[in-house]
VOVODREN-484417 format. One line per 2 residues: number of its first residue (from 1); for each residue x, y, z of N, C-alpha, C. Coordinates in steps of 0.2 Angstrom, whole numbers, plus 2048, in hexadecimal, padded with zeros to 3 digits. Example, Ala and Ser with C-alpha at 12.3 -4.5 7.8 and 13.67 -1.06 7.14 Angstrom:
// VOVODREN-484417
1 = 842,7E4,827,83E,7EA,827,842,7F0,827; 840,7F5,823,844,7FB,824,840,800,827;
// end
This chain:
// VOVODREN-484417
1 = D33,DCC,E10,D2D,DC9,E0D,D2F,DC2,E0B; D2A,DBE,E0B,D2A,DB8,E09,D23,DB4,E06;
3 = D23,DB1,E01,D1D,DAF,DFE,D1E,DA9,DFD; D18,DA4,DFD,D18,D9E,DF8,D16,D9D,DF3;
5 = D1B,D9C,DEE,D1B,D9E,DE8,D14,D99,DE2; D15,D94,DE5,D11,D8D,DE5,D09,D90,DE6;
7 = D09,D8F,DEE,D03,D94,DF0,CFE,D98,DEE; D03,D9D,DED,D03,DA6,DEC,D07,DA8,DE7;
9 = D05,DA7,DDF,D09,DA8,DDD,D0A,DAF,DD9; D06,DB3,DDC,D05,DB9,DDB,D09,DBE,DE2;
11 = D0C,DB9,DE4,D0F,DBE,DEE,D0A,DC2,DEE; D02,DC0,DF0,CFE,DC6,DF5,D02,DC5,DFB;
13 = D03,DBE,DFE,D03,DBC,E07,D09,DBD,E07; D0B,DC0,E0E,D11,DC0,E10,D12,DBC,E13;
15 = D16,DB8,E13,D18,DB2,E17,D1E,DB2,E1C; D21,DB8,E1E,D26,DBB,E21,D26,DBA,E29;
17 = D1F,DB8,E2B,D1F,DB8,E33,D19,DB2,E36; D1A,DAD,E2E,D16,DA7,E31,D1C,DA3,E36;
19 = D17,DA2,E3C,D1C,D9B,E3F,D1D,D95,E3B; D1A,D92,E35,D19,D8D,E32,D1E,D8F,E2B;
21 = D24,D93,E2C,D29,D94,E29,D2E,D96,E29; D2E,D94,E31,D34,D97,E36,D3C,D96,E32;
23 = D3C,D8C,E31,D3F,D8A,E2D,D44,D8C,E28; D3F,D90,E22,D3F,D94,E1C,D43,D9B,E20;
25 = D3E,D9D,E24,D43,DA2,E25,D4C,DA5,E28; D4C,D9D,E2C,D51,D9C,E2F,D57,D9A,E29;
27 = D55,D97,E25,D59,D94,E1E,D5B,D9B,E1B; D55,D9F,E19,D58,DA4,E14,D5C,DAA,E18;
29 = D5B,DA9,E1F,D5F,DAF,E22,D65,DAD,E23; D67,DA3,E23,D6E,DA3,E24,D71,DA4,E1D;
31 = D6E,DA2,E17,D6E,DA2,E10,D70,DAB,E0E; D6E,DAF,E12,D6F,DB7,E11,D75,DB8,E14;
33 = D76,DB7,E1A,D7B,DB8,E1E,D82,DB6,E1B; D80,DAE,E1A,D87,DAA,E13,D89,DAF,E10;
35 = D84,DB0,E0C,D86,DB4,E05,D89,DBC,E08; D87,DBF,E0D,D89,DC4,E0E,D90,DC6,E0F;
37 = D91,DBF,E14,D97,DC0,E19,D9D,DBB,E17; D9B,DB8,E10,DA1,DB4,E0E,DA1,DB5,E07;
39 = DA3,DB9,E06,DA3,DBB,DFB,DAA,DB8,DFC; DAB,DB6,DF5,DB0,DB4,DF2,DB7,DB7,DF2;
41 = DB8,DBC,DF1,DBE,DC3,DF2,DBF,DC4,DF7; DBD,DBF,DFC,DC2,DC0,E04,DCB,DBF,E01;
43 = DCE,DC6,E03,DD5,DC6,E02,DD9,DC4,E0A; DD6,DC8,E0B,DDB,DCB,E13,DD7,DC7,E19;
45 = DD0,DC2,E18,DCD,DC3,E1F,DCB,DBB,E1D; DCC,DB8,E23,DCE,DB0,E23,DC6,DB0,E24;
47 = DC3,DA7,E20,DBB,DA5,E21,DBB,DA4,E29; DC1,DA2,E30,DC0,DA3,E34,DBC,DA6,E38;
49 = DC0,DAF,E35,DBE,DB5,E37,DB8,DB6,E36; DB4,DB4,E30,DAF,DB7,E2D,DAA,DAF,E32;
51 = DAD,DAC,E33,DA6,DA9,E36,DA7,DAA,E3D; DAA,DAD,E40,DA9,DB0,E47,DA7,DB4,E45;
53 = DA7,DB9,E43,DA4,DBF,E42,D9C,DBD,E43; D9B,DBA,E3D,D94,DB7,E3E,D90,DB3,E43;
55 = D93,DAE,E45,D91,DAC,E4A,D93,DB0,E51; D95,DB6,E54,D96,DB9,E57,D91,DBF,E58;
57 = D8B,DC1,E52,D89,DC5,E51,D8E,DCC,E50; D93,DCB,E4E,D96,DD3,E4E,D94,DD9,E47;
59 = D90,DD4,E43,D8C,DDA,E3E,D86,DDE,E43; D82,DDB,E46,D7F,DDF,E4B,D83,DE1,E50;
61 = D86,DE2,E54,D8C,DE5,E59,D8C,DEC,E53; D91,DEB,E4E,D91,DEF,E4B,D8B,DF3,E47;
63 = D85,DF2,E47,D80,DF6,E45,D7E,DF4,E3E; D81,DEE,E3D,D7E,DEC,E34,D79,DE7,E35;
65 = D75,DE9,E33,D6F,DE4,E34,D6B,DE0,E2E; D71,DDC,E2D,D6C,DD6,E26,D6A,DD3,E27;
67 = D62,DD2,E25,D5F,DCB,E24,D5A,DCD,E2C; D59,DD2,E2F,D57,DD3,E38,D50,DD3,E35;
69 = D4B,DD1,E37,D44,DD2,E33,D3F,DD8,E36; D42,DD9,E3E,D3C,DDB,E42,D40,DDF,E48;
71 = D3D,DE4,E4C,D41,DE4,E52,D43,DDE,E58; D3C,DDC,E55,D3D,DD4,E5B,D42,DD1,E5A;
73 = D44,DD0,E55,D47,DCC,E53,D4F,DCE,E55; D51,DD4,E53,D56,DD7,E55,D57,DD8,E5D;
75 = D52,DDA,E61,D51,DDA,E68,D56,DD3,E69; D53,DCE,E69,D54,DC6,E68,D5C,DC4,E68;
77 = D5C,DC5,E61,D65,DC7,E5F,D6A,DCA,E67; D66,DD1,E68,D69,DD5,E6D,D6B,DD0,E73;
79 = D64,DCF,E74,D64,DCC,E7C,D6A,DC6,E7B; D69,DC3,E74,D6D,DBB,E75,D74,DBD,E76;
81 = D77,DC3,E72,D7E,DC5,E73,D80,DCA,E77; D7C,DCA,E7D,D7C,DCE,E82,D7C,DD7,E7F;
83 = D7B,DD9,E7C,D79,DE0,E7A,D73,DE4,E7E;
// end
């Protein structure tokens, strides 16, 4: 979900599947992903590894789906890294 807080500052509108927030949405899903895949208490696993990982798509590969909003969207994912 996504609101405009300005707007809407009550979040009636869901703003999750406006094309006029494509932007925002693109930001907060790399902003999710960041935080997912790069915490601080990396011991044993180099930022290398963790941004292939990511840029590779291999949390879907492997069946973790953060931040996927829709099936489209995941379909989409699929097709880009041949699954």
């Amino acid at each position: 979900m996504l609101h405009d807080l300005l707007e809407d500052p009550q979040e009636l509108i869901d703003r999750g599947e406006d094309p006029s927030c494509s932007d925002v949405i693109a930001r907060l899903q790399s902003a999710l992903f960041d935080w997912a895949l790069h915490p601080k208490n990396h011991i044993t696993t180099s930022t290398e590894k963790i941004a292939a990982y990511a840029s590779l798509q291999l949390q879907v590969k492997g069946g973790i789906l953060i931040g996927i909003w829709d099936e489209a969207e995941l379909s989409a994912i699929r097709q880009k890294i041949g699954m």
